[in-house]
N, CA, C and O atoms as CSV, one atom per row, in Angstrom:
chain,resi,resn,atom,element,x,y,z
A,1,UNK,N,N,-12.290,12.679,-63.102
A,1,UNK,CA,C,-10.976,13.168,-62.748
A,1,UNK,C,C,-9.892,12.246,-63.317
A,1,UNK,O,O,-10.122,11.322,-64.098
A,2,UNK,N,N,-8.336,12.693,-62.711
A,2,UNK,CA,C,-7.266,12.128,-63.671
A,2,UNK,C,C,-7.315,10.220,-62.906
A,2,UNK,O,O,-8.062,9.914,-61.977
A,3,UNK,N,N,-6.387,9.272,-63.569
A,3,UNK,CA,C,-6.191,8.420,-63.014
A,3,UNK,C,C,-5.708,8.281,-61.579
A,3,UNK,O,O,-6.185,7.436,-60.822
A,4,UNK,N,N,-4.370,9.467,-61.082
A,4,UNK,CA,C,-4.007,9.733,-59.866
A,4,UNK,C,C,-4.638,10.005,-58.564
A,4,UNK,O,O,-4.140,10.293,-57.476
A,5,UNK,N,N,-6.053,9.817,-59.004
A,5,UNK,CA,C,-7.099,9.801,-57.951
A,5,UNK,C,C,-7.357,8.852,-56.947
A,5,UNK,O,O,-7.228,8.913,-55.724
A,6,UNK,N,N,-7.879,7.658,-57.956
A,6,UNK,CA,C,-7.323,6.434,-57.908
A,6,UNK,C,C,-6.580,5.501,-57.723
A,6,UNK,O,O,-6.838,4.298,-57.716
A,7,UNK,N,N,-5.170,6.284,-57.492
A,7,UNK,CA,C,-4.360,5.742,-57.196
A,7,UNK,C,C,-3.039,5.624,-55.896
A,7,UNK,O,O,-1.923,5.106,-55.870
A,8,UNK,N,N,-3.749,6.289,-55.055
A,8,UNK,CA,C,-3.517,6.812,-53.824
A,8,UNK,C,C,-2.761,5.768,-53.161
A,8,UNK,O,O,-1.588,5.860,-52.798
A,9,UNK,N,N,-3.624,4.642,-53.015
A,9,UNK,CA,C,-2.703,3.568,-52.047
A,9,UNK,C,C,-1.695,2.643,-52.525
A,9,UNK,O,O,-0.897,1.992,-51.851
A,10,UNK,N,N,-1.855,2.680,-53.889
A,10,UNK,CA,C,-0.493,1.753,-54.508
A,10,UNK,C,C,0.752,2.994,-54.467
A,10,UNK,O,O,1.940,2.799,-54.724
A,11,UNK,N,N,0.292,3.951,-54.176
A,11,UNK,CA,C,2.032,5.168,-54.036
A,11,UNK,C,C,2.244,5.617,-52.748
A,11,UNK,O,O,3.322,6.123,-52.436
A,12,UNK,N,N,1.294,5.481,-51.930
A,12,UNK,CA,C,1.037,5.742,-50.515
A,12,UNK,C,C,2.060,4.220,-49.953
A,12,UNK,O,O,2.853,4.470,-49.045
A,13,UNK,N,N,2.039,3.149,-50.330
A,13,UNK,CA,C,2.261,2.248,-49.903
A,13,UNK,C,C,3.384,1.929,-50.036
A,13,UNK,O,O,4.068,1.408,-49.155
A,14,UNK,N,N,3.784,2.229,-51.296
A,14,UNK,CA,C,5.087,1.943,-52.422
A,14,UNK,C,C,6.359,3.206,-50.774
A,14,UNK,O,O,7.314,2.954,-50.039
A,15,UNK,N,N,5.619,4.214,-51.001
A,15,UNK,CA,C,6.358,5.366,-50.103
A,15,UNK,C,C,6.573,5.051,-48.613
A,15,UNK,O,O,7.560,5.439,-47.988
A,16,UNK,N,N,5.647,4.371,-48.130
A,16,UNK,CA,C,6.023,4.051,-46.658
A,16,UNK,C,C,6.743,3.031,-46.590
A,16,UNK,O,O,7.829,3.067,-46.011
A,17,UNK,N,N,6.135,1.629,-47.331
A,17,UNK,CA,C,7.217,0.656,-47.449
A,17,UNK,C,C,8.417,0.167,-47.929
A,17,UNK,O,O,9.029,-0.793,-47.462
A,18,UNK,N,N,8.683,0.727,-48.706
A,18,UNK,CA,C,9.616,1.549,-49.814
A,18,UNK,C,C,10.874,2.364,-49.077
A,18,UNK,O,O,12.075,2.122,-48.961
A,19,UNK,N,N,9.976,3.482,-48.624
A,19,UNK,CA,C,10.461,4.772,-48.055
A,19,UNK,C,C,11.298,4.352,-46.502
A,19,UNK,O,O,12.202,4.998,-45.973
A,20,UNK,N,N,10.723,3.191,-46.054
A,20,UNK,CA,C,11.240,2.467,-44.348
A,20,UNK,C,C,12.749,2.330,-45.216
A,20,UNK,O,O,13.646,3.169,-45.140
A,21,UNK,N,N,12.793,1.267,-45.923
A,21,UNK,CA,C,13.837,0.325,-46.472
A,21,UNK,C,C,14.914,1.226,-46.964
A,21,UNK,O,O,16.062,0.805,-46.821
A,22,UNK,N,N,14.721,2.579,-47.607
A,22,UNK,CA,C,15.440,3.247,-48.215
A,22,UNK,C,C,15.857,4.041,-47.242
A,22,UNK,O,O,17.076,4.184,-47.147
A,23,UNK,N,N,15.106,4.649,-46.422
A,23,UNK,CA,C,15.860,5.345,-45.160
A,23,UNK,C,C,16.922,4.434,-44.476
A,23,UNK,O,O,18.097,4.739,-44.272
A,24,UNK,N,N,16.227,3.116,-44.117
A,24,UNK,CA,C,17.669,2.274,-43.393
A,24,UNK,C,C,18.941,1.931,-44.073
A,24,UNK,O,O,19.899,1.441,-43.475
A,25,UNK,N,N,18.922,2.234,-45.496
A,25,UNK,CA,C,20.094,2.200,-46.224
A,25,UNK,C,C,20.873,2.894,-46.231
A,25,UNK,O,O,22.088,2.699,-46.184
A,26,UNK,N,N,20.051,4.230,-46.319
A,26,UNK,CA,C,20.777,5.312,-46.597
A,26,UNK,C,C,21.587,6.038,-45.007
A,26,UNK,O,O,22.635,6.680,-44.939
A,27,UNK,N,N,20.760,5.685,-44.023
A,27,UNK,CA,C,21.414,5.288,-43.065
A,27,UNK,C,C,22.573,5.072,-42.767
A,27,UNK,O,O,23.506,5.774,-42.376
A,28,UNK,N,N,22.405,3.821,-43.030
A,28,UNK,CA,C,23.631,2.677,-42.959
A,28,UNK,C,C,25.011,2.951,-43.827
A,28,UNK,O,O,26.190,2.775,-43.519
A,29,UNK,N,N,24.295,3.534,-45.228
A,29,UNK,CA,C,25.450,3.949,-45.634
A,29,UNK,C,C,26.267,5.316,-45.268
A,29,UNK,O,O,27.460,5.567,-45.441
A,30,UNK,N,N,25.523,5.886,-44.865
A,30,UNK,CA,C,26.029,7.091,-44.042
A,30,UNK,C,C,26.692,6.786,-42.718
A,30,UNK,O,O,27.281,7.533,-41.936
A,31,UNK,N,N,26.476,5.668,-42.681
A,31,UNK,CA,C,27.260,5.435,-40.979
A,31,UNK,C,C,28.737,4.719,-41.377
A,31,UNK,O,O,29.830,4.804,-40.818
A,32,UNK,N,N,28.397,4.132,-42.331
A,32,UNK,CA,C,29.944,3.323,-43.291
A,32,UNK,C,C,30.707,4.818,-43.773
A,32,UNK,O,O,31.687,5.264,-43.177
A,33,UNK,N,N,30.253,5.295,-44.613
A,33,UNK,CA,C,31.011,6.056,-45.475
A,33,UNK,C,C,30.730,7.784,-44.779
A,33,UNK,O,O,31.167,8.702,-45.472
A,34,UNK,N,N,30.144,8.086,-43.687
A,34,UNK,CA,C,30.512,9.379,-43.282
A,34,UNK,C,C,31.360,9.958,-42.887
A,34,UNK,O,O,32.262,9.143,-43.079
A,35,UNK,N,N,31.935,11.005,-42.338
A,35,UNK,CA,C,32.990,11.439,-41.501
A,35,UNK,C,C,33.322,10.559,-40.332
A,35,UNK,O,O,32.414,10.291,-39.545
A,36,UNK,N,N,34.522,10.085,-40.136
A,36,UNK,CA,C,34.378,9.450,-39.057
A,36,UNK,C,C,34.741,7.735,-38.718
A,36,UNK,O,O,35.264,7.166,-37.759
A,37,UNK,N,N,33.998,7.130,-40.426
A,37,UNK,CA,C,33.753,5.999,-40.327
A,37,UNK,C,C,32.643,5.435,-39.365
A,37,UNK,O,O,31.795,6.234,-38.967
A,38,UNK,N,N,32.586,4.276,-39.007
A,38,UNK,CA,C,31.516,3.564,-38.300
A,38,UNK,C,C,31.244,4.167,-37.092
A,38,UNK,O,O,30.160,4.576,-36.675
A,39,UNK,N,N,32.803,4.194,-36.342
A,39,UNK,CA,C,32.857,4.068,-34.814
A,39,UNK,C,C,33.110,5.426,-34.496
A,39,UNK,O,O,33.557,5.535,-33.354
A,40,UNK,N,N,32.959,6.722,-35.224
A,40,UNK,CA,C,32.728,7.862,-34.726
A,40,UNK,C,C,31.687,8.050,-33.545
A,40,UNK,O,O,30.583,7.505,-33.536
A,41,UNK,N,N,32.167,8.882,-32.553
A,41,UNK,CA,C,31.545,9.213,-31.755
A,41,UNK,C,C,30.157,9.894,-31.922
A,41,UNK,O,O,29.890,10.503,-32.958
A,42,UNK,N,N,29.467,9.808,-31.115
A,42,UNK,CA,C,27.694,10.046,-31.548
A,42,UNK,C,C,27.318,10.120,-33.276
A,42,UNK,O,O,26.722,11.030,-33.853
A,43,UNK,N,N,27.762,9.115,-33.745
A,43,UNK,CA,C,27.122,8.839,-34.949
A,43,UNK,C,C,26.225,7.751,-34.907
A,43,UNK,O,O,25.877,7.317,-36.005
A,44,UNK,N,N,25.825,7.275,-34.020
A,44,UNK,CA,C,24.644,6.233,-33.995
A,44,UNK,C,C,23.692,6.831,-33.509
A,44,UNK,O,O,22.708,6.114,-33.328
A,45,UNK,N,N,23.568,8.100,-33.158
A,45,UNK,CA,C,22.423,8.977,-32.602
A,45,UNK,C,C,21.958,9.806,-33.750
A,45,UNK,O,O,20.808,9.956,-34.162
A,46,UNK,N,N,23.234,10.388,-34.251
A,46,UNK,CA,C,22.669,11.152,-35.702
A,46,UNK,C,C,22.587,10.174,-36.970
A,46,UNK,O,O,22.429,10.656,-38.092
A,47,UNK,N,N,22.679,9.025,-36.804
A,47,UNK,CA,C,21.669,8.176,-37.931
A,47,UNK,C,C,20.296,7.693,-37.662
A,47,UNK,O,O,19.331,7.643,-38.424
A,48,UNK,N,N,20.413,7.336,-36.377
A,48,UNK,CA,C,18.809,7.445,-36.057
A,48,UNK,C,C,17.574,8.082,-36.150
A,48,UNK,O,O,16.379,7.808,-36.263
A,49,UNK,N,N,18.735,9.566,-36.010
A,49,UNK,CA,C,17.321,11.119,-36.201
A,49,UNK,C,C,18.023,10.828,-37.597
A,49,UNK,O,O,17.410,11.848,-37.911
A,50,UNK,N,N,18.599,10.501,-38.565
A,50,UNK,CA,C,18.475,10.961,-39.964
A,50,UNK,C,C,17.371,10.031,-40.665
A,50,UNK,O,O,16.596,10.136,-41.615
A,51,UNK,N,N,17.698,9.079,-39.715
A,51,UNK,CA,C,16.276,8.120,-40.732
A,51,UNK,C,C,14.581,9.018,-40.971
A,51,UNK,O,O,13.801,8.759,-41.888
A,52,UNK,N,N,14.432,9.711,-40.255
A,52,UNK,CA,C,13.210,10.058,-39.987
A,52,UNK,C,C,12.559,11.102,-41.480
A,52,UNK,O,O,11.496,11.033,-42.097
A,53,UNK,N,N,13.694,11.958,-41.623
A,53,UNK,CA,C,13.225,13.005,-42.542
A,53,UNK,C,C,13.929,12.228,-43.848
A,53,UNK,O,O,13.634,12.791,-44.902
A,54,UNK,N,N,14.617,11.298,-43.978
A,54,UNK,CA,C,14.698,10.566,-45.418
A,54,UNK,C,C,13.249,9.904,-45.423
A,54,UNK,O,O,12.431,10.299,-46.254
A,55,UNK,N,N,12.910,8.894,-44.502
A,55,UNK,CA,C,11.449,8.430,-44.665
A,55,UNK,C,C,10.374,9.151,-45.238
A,55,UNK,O,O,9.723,8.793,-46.220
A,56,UNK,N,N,10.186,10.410,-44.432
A,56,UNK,CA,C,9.089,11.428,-44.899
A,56,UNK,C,C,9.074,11.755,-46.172
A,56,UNK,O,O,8.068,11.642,-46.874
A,57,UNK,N,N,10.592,12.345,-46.724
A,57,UNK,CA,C,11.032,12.826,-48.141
A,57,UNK,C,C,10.266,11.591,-48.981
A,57,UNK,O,O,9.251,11.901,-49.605
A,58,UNK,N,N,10.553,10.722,-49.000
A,58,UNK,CA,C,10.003,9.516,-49.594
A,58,UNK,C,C,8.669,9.517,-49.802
A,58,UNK,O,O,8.028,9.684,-50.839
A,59,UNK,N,N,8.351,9.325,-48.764
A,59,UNK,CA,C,6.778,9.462,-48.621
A,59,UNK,C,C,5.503,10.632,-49.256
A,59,UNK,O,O,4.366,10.593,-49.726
A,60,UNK,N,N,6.553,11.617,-48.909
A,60,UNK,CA,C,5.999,12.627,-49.839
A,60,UNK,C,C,6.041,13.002,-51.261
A,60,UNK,O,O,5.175,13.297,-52.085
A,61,UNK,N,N,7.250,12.905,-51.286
A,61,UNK,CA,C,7.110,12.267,-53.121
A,61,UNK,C,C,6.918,11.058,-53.705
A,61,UNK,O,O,7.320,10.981,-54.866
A,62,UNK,N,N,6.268,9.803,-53.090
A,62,UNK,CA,C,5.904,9.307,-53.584
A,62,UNK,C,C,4.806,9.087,-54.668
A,62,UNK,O,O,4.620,8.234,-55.536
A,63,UNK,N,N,3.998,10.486,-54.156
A,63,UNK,CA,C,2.686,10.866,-55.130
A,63,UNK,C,C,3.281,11.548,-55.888
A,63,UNK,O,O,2.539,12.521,-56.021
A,64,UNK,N,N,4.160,11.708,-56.507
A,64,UNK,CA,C,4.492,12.453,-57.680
A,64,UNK,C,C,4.769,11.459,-59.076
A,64,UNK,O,O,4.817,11.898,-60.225
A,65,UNK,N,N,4.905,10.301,-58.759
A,65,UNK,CA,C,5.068,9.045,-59.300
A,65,UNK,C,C,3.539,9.322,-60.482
A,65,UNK,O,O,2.509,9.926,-60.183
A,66,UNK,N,N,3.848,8.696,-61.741
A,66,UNK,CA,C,2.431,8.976,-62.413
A,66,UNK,C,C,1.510,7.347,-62.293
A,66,UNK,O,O,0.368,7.070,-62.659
A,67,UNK,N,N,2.217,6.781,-61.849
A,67,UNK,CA,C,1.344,4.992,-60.997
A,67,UNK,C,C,2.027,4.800,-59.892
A,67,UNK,O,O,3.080,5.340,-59.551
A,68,UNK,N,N,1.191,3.760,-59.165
A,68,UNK,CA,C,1.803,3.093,-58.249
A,68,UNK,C,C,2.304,2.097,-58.611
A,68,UNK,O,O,2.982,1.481,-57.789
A,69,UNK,N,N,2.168,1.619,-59.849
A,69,UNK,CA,C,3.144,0.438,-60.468
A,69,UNK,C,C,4.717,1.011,-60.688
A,69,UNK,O,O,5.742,0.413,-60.359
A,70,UNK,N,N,4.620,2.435,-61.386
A,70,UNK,CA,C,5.817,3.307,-61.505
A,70,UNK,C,C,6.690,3.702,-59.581
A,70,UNK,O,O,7.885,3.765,-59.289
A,71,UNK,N,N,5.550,3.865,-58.764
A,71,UNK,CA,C,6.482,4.079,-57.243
A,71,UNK,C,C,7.112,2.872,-56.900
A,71,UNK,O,O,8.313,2.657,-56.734
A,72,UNK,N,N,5.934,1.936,-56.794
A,72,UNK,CA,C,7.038,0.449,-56.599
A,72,UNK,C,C,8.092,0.339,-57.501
A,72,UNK,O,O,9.214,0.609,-57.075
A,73,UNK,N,N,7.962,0.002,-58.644
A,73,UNK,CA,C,9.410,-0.193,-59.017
A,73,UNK,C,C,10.576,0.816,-58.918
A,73,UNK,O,O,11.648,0.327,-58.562
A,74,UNK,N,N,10.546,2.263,-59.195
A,74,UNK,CA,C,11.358,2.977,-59.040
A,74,UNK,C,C,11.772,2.660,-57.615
A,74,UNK,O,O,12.929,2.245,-57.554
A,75,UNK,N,N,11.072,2.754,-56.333
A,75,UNK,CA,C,11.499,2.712,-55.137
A,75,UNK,C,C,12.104,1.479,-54.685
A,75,UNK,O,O,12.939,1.451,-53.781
A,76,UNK,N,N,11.514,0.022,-55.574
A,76,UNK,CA,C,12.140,-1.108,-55.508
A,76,UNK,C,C,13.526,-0.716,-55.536
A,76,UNK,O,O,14.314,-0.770,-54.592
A,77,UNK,N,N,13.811,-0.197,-57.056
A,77,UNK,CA,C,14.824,-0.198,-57.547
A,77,UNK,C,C,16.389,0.599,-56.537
A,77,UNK,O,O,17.588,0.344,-56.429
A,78,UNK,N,N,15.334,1.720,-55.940
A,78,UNK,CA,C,16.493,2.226,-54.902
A,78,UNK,C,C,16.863,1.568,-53.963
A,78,UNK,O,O,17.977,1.602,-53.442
A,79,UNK,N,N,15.790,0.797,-53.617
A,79,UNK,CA,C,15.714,0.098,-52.621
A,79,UNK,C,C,17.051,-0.940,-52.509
A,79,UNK,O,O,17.908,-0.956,-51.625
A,80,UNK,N,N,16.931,-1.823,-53.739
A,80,UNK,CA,C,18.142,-2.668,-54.092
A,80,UNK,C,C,19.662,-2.078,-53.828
A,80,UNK,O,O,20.404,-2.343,-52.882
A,81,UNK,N,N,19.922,-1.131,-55.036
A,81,UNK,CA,C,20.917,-0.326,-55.078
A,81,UNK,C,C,21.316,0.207,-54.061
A,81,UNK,O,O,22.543,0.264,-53.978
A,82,UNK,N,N,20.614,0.728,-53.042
A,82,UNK,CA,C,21.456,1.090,-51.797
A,82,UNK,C,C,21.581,-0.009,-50.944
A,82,UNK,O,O,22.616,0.082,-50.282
A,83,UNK,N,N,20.617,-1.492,-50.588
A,83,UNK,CA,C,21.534,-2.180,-50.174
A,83,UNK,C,C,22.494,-2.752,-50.676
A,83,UNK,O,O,23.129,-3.325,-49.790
A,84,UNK,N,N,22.963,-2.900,-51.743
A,84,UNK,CA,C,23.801,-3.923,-52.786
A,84,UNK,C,C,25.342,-2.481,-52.263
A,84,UNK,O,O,26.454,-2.797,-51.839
A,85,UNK,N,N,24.925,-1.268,-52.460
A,85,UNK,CA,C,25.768,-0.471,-51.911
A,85,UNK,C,C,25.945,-0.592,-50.409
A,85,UNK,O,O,27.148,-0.682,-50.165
A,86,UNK,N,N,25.174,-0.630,-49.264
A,86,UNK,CA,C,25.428,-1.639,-48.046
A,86,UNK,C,C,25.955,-2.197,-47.848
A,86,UNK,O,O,26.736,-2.078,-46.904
A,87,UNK,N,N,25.879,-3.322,-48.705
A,87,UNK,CA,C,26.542,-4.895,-48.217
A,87,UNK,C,C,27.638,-4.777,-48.530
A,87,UNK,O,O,28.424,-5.392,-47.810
A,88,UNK,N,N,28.384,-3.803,-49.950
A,88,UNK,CA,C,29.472,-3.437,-50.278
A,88,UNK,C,C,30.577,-3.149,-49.175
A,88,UNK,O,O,31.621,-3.669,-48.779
A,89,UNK,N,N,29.839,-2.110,-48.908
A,89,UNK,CA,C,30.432,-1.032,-47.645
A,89,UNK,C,C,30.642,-2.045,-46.189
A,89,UNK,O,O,31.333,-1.840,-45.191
A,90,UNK,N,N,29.675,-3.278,-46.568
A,90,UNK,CA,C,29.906,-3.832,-45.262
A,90,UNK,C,C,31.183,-4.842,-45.392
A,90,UNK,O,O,32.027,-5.086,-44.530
A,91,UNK,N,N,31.059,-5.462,-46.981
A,91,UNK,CA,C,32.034,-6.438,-47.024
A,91,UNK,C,C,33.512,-5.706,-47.427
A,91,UNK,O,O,34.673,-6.112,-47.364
A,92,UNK,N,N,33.080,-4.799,-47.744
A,92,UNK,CA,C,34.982,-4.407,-48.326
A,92,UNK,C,C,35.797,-3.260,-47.082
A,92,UNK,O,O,37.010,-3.054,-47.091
A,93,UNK,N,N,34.769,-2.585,-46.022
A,93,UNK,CA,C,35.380,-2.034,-45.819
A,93,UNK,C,C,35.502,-2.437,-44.112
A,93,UNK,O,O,35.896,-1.724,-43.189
A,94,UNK,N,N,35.145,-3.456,-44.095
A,94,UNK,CA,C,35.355,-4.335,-42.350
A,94,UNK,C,C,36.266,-4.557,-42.099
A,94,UNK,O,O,36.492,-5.110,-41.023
C-alpha cells in the first residue's frame, strides 16, 4: 500500500497537538478582534464552545497532509502565526 498507511501517528499527532494550540489562538483572537471586543458580554462562553469544532477541523484534516513531517510543519507554522497575531492583538490593542 501507499506510504500514508504508515503514517498515521506523525499526522494524528501533528493534528491533536497542533490542532489544541491552533484552536486556542484562534480563540483568543476571536475574543480580541470579534464583535464586541474582549469584554463583550457572553463572549467567554462562545469562545470556549468555539474551541472545540476548530480542534476537530484540525484533526480531521490533518490526514490529508501527504507526511507527517508536512502536518507538523504546516501546523507548526499556523501555529506561530496566530500566536505572533495574539500577542499583537494583545500588545497593541490593551
Amino acid at each position: 500500500m501507499g506510504k500514508t498507511r504508515y503514517d498515521w501517528f506523525g499526522k494524528g499527532s501533528a493534528g491533536v497537538l497542533c490542532g489544541l494550540g491552533l484552536a486556542v489562538a484562534v480563540s483568543g483572537l476571536f475574543a480580541w478582534l470579534g464583535p464586541g471586543g474582549l469584554y463583550a458580554p457572553n463572549k467567554f462562553q462562545l469562545n470556549m464552545w468555539l474551541m472545540s469544532p476548530i480542534w476537530l477541523g484540525v484533526i480531521s484534516f490533518c490526514f490529508l497532509f501527504r507526511s507527517g513531517l508536512r502536518a507538523w510543519l504546516w501546523l507548526g507554522g499556523a501555529n506561530a502565526l496566530a500566536f505572533v497575531g495574539l500577542y499583537a492583538c494583545r500588545h497593541f490593542l490593551s
